[in-house]
C-alpha positions in Angstrom: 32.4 97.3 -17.1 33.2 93.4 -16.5 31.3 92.4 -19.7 32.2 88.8 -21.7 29.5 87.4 -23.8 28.4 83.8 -23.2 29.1 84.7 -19.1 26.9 86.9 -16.5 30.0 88.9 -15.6 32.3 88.3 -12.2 31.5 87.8 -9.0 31.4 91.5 -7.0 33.9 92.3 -5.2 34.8 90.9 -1.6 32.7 87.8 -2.4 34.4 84.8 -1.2 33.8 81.3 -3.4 34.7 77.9 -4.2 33.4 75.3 -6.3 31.9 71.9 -5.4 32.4 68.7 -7.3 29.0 67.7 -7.7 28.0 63.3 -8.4 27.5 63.0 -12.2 27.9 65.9 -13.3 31.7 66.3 -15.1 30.9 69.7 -17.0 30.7 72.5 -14.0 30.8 72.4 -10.2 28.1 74.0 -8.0 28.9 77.5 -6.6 29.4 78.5 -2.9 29.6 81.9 -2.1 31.0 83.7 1.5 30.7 87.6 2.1 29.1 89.8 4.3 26.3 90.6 1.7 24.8 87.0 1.4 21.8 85.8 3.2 21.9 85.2 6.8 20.2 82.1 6.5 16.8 80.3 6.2 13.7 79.9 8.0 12.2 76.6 7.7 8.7 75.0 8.5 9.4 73.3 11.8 11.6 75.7 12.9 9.6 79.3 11.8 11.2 81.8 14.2 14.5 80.2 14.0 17.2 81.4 11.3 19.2 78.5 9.7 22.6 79.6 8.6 24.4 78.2 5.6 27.5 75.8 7.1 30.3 77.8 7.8 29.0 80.9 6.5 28.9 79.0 2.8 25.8 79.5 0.9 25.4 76.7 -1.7 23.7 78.4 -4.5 22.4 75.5 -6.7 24.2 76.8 -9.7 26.5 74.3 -11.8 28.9 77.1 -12.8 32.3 77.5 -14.8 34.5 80.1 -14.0 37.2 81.4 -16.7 41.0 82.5 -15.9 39.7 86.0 -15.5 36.8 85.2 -13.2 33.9 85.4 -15.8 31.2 83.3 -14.0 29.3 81.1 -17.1 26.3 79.2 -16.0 25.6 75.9 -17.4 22.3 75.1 -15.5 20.7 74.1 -11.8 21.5 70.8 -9.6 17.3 70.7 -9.4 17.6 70.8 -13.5 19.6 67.5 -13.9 18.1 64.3 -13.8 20.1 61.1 -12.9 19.1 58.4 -15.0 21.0 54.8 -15.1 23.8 56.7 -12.9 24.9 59.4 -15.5 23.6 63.0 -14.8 21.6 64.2 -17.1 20.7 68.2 -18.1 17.1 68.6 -18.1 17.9 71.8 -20.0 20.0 70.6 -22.8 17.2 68.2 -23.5 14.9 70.8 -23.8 17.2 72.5 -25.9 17.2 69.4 -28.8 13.8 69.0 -28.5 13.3 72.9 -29.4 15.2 71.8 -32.3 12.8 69.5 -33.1 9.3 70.9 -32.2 10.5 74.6 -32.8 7.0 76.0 -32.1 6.1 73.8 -29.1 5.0 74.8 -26.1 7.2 72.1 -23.7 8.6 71.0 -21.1 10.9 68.5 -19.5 10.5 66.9 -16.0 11.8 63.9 -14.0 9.8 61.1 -12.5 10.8 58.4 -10.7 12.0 55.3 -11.9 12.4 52.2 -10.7 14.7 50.5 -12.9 16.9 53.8 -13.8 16.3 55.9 -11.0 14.6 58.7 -13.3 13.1 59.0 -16.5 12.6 62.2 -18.2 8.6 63.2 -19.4 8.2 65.7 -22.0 4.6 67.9 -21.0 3.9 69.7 -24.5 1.2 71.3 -26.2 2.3 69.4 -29.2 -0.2 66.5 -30.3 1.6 64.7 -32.8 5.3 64.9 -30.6 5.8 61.2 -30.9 8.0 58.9 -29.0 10.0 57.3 -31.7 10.5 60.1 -33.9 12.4 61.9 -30.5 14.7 58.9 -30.2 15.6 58.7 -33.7 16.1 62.4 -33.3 18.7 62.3 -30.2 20.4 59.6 -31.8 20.7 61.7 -35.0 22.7 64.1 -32.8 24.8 61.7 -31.6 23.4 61.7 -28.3 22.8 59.2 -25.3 19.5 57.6 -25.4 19.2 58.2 -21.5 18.7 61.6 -23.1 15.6 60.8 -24.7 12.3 61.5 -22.9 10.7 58.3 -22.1 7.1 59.4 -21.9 5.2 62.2 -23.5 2.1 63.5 -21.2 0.0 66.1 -24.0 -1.8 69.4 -22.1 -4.0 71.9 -24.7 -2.5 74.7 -22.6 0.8 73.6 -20.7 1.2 75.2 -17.3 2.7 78.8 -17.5 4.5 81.0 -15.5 3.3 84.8 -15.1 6.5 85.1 -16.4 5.4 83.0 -20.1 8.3 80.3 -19.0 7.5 77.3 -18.6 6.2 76.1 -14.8 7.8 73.0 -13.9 6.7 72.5 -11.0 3.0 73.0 -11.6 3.6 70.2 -14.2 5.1 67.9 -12.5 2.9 67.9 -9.8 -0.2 67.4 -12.4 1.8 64.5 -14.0 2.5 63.0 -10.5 -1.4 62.6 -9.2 
């Protein structure tokens, strides 16, 4: 009934929100949410029998989010899926989205490492052998994009790590890069 392409409808009734200015990141603010039907809180490691609530009774979701005149939530990616490289905010997601463009038939990933000069760097983990450093910078720069966006490593895998899901697993990959 609350249907608008592009968006994943409004928020449900009752729920309570505001948006958070999030460092770097101009295009979205992180959504909070308040209502009786959110989580109570979370259990953490050192504290296992003990139920952390969300300050205030505001749960941060993680979501960079835009929300229309008429309340149509749009998501335009995750806090965890931006890098910040050289100060600017970078999303991981709209890289991967170029690099589709460019090795359509890839099966990729992006992650971020640390770095010591820029504070991260991006790595693309692909199953494509021939994805080649300077052919993706001439590419982002065709598109009139920032070379922070360029991945500044390549780390090739036969079979990339997988969800059960057939997404991509980031987190598998970046620990494999890290060791």
């Amino acid at each position: 009934m609350h249907i608008k392409e592009g968006t994943v409808g409004r928020l449900l009734p009752d729920v309570q929100y505001r948006l958070i200015d999030a460092e770097g990141i101009e295009d979205g603010k992180v959504l909070a949410v308040k209502a009786d039907n959110v989580m109570q809180g979370y259990m953490t490691v050192d504290a296992p029998l003990c139920l952390k609530a969300p300050q205030n009774g505001w749960y941060e979701t993680g979501d960079v989010v835009k929300i229309d005149d008429e309340g149509f939530v749009s998501i335009l990616g995750r806090v965890k899926r931006f890098a910040k490289i050289a100060g600017e905010m970078v999303s991981i997601a709209a890289v991967e989205e170029v690099l589709e463009k460019l090795y359509p038939n890839a099966k990729q990933g992006v992650v971020a490492l640390a770095d010591e000069k820029k504070g991260e760097k991006l790595v693309l983990v692909t199953n494509n052998e021939n994805a080649d450093l300077a052919e993706m910078k001439a590419f982002f720069k065709e598109q009139n994009l920032s070379e922070l966006w360029c991945p500044k490593k390549v780390v090739y895998m036969k079979e990339p790590p997988l969800l059960g899901s057939g997404k991509f697993d980031y987190q598998t990959a970046l620990k494999i890069i890290s060791e």
